[in-house]
GUKOL-514202 format. One record per residue: residue in three letters; residue number from 1; x, y, z of N, C-alpha, C, O in turn. Coordinates in steps of 0.1 Angstrom, whole numbers. Each point is the difference from the previous one (the first is absolute). Layout:
# GUKOL-514202
res	n	n_px	n_py	n_pz	ca_px	ca_py	ca_pz	c_px	c_py	c_pz	o_px	o_py	o_pz
Ala	NUM	X	Y	Z	X	Y	Z	X	Y	Z	X	Y	Z
...
//
This chain:
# GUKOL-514202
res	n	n_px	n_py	n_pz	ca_px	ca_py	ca_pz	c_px	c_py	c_pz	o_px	o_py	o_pz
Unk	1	939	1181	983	-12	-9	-1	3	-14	6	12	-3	-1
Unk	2	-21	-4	8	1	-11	6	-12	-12	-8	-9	3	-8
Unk	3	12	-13	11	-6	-12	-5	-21	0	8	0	-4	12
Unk	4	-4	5	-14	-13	-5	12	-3	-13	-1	-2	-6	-11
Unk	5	3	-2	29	-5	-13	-1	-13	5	1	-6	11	0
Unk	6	1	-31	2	2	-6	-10	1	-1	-14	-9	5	-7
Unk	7	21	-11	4	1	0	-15	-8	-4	-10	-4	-11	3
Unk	8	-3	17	-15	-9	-9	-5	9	-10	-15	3	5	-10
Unk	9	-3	-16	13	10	-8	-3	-10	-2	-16	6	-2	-11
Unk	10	-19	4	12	-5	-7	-13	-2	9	-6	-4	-2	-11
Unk	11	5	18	15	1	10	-13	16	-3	-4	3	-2	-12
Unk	12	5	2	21	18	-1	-6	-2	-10	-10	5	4	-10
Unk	13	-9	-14	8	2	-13	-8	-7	5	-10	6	-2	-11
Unk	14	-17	10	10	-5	5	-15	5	12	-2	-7	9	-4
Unk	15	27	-8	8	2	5	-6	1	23	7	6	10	-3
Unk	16	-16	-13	11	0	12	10	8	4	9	7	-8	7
Unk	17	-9	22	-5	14	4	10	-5	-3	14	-12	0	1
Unk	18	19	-2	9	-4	-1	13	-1	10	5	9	8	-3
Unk	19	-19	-4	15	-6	8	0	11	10	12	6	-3	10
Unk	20	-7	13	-15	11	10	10	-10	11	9	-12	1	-2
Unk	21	21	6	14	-10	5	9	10	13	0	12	-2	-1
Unk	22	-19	15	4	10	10	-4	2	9	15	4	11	1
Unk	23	-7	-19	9	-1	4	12	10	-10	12	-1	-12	3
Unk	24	8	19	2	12	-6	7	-12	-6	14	-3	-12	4
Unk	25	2	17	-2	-13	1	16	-5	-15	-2	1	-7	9
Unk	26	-5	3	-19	-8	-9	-3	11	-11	-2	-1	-8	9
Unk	27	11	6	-18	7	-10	-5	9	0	13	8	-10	0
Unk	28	-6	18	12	4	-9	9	-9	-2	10	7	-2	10
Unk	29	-17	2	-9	-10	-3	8	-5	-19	-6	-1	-9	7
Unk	30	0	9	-19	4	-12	-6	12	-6	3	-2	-12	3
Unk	31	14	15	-1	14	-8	4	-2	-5	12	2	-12	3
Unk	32	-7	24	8	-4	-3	15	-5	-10	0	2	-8	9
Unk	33	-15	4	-20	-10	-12	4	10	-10	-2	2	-9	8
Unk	34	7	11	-22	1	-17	-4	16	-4	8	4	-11	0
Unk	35	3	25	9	8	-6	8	-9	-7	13	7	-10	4
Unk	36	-20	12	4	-6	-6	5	-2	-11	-4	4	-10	6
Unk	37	-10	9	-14	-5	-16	-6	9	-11	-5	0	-11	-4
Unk	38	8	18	7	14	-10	-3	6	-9	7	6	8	6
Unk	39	-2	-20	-2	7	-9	8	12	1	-3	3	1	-12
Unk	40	10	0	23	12	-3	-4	1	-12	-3	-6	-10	3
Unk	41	17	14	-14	4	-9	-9	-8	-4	-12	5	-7	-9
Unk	42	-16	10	8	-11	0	-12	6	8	-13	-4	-4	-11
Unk	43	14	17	12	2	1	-9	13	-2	-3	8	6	7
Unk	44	-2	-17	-21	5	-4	-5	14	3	0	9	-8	2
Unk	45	-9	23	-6	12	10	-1	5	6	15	12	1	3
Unk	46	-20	1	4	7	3	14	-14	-4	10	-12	4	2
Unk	47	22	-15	4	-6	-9	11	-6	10	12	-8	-6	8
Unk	48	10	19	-4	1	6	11	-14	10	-3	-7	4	9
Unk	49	4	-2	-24	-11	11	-5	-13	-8	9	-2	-12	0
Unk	50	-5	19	5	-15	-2	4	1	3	19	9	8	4
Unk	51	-17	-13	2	-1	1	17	-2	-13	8	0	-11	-5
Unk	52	0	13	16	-3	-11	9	-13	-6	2	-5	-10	3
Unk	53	2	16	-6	-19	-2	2	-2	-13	-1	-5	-6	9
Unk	54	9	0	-22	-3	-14	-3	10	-10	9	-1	-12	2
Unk	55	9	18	0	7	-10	13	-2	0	15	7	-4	8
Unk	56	-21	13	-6	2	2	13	-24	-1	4	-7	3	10
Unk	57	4	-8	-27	-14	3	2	-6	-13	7	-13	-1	-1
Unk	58	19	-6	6	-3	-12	10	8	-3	12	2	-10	6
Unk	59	2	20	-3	8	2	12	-6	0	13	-7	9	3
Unk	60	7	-20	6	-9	1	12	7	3	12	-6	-1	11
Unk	61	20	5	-12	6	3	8	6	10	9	6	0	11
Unk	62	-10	13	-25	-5	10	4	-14	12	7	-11	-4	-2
Unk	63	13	13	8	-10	8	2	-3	5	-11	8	2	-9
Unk	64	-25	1	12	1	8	-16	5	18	0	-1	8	-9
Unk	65	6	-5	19	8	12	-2	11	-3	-7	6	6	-9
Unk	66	-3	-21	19	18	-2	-8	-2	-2	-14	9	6	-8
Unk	67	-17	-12	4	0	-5	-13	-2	14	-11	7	2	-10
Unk	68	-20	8	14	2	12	-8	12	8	0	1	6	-11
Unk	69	9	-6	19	7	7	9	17	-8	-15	9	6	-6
Unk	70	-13	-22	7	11	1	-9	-6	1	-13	6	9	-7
Unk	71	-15	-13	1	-8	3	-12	4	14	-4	5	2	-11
Unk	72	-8	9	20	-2	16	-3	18	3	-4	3	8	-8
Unk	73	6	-15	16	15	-3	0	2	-3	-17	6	8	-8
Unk	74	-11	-20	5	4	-9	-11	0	12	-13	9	2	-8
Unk	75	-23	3	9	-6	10	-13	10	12	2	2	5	-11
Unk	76	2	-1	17	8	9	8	11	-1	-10	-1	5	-11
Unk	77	13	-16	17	12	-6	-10	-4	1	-13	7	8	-7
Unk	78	-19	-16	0	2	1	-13	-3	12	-10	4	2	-12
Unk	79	-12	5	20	-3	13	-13	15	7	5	8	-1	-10
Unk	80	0	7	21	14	3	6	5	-11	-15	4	8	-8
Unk	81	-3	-19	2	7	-6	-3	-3	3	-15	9	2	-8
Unk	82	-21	-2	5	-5	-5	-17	-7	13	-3	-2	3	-11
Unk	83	-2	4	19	-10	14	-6	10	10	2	1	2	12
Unk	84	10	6	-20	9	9	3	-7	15	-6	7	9	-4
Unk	85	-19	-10	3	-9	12	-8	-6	2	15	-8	9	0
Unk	86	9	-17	16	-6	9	11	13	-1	11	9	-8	1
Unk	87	-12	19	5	8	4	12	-10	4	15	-11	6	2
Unk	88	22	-12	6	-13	-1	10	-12	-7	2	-11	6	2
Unk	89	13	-16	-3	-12	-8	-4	-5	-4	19	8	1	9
Unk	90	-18	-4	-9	-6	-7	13	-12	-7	0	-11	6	-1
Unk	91	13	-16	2	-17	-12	-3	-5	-2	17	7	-3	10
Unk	92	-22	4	-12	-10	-3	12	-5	-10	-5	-5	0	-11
Unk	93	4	-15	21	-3	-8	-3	-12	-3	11	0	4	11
Unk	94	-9	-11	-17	-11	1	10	-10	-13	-6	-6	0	-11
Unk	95	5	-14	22	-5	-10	-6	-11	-5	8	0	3	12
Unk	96	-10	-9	-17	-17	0	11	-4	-15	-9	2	-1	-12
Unk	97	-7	-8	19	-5	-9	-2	-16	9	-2	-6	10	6
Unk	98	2	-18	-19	-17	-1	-8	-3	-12	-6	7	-8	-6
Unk	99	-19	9	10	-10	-12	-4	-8	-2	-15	-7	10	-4
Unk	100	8	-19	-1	-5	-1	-14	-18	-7	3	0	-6	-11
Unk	101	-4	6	13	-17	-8	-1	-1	-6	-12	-3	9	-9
Unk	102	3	-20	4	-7	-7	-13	-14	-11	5	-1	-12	3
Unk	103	-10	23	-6	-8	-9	2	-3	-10	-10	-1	-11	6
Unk	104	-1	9	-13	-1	-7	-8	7	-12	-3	-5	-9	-6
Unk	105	20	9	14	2	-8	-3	0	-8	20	2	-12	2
Unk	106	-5	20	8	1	-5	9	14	4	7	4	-9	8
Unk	107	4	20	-8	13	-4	6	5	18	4	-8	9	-4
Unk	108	19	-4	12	4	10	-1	14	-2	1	7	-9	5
Unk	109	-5	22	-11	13	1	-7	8	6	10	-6	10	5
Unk	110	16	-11	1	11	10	7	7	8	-7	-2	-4	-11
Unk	111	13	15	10	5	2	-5	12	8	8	0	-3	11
Unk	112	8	10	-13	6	12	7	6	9	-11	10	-3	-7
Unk	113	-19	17	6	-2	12	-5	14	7	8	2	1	12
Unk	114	7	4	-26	13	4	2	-4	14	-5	-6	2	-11
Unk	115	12	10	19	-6	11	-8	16	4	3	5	0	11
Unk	116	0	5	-24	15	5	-3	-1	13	1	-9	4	-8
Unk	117	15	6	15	-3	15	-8	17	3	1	6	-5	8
Unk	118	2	16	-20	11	2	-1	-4	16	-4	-8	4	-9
Unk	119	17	2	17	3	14	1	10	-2	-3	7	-10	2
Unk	120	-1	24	-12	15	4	-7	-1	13	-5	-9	8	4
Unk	121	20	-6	-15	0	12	0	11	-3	-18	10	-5	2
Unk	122	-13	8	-14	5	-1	-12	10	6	4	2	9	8
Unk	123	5	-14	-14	22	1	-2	0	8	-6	7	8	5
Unk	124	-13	-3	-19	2	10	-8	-8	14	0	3	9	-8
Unk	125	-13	-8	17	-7	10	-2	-4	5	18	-2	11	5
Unk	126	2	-21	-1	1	4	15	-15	-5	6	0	-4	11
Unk	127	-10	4	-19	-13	-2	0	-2	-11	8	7	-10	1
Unk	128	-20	13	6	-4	-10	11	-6	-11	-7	-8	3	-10
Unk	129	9	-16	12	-2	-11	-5	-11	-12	11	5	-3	11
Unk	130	-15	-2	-14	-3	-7	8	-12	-16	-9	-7	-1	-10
Unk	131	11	-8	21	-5	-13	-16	-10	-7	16	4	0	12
Unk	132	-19	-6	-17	-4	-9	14	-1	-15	-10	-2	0	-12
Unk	133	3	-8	17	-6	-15	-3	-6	-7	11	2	-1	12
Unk	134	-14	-7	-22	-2	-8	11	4	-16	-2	-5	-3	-11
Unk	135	11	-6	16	-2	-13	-7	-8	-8	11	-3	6	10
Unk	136	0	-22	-13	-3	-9	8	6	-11	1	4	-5	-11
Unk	137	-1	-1	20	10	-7	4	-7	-16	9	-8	2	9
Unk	138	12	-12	-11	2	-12	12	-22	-2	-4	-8	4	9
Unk	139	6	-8	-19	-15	-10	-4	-5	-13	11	3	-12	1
Unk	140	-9	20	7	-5	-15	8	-13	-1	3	-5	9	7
Unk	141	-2	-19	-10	-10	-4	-2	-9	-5	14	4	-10	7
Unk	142	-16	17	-3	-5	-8	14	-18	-6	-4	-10	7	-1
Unk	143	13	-19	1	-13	-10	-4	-8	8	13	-11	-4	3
//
């Protein structure tokens, strides 16, 4: 059994168990997100857990091939490093600038739509494995 995020922190305080998930598929499909969302060095215990993403999401000195190209690299290393429940792992990284429209308030939003996809294959059963995310990345605003 595995933990499911998010934790709900205000049933635990009254006292409740936190909530478990009985599906491997899923609780590392959850690890995959939160090693993405992660900045090195953000976590406490080992400075190296998370990806490049956040050190590379204002990067203007790259192409955006190069920049997917190390991004898809970065996710690469850390599940190889921190997910030892997949083998074979391979992430498609694929990033597109979109437009937000707020009329209301007068302005549009930029953003750059990161779509993660990771193919593998479970260590223990052999079974084919596959996780997509999307995040958004670099908020800029055009009056």
């Amino acid at each position: 059994m595995y933990y499911k995020l998010p934790f709900d922190f205000g049933h635990i305080m009254e006292g409740g168990d936190a909530r478990l998930s009985h599906n491997i598929g899923e609780n590392i499909a959850q690890h995959i997100q939160l090693l993405i969302t992660t900045k090195f060095g953000e976590n406490r215990f080992d400075k190296d857990y998370g990806n490049e993403i956040w050190d590379l999401e204002f990067e203007n000195s790259l192409t955006d091939a190069q920049w997917e190209e190390q991004f898809r690299q970065s996710v690469n290393v850390s599940i190889r490093k921190y997910e030892p429940r997949l083998v074979n792992a391979d992430t498609t990284i694929h990033a597109q600038l979109v437009e937000k429209v707020w009329p209301i308030k007068d302005y549009t939003e930029v953003k750059k739509k990161v779509t993660i996809i990771v193919r593998a294959t479970l260590a223990d059963s052999g079974e084919k494995f596959s996780f997509k995310s999307e995040i958004f990345l670099s908020p800029m605003s055009i009056d």
